[in-house]
N, C-alpha and C positions, 0 to 999 in steps of 0.2 A: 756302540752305545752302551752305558754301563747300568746293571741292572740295578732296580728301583726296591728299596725294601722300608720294611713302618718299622721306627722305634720308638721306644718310649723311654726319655728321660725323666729326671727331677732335679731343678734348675731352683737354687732357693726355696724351698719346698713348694714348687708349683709343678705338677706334672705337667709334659710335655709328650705328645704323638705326633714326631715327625715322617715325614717320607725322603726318603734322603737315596742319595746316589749310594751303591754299595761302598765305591771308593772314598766315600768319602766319611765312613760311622769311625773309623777309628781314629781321626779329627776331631769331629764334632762328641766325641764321649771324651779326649781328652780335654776340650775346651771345657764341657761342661763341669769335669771336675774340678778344673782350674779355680773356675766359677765360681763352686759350690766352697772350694776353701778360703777362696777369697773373702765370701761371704760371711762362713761362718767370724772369720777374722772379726767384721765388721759386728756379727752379733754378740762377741765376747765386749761382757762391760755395758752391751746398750741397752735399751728395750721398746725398741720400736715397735710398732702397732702390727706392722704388716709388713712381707715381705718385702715389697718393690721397694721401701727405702735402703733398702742392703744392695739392691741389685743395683739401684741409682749410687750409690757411694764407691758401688766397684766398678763403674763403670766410669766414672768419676776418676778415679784411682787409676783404669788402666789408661785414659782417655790421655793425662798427664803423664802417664811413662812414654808413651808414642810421640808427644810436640815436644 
């Protein structure tokens, strides 16, 4: 069984405290960076109100490279 540990991301500037498998943070922080640049991608040029429409664009974004 793989040990259980709390971390705390920042995902489009929203923090995040997860509990996460040990094996599995050095995943999930690369994701989040990925994330986070994709994002900012999205914030150059725009000026959205609020985060979640960045995080919807890249999600959006990544949604279209996988089909």
């Amino acid at each position: 069984m793989s040990e259980k540990r709390n971390i705390n991301l920042t995902i489009a500037d929203i923090p995040l405290n997860l509990n996460i498998s040990a094996a599995d943070e050095e995943i999930i922080r690369k994701a989040a960076k990925e994330i986070n640049e994709r994002v900012l991608k999205y914030k150059t040029g725009n000026t959205e109100p609020e985060p979640f429409y960045f995080l919807a664009y890249q999600s959006l974004d990544l949604n279209l490279q996988y089909t």
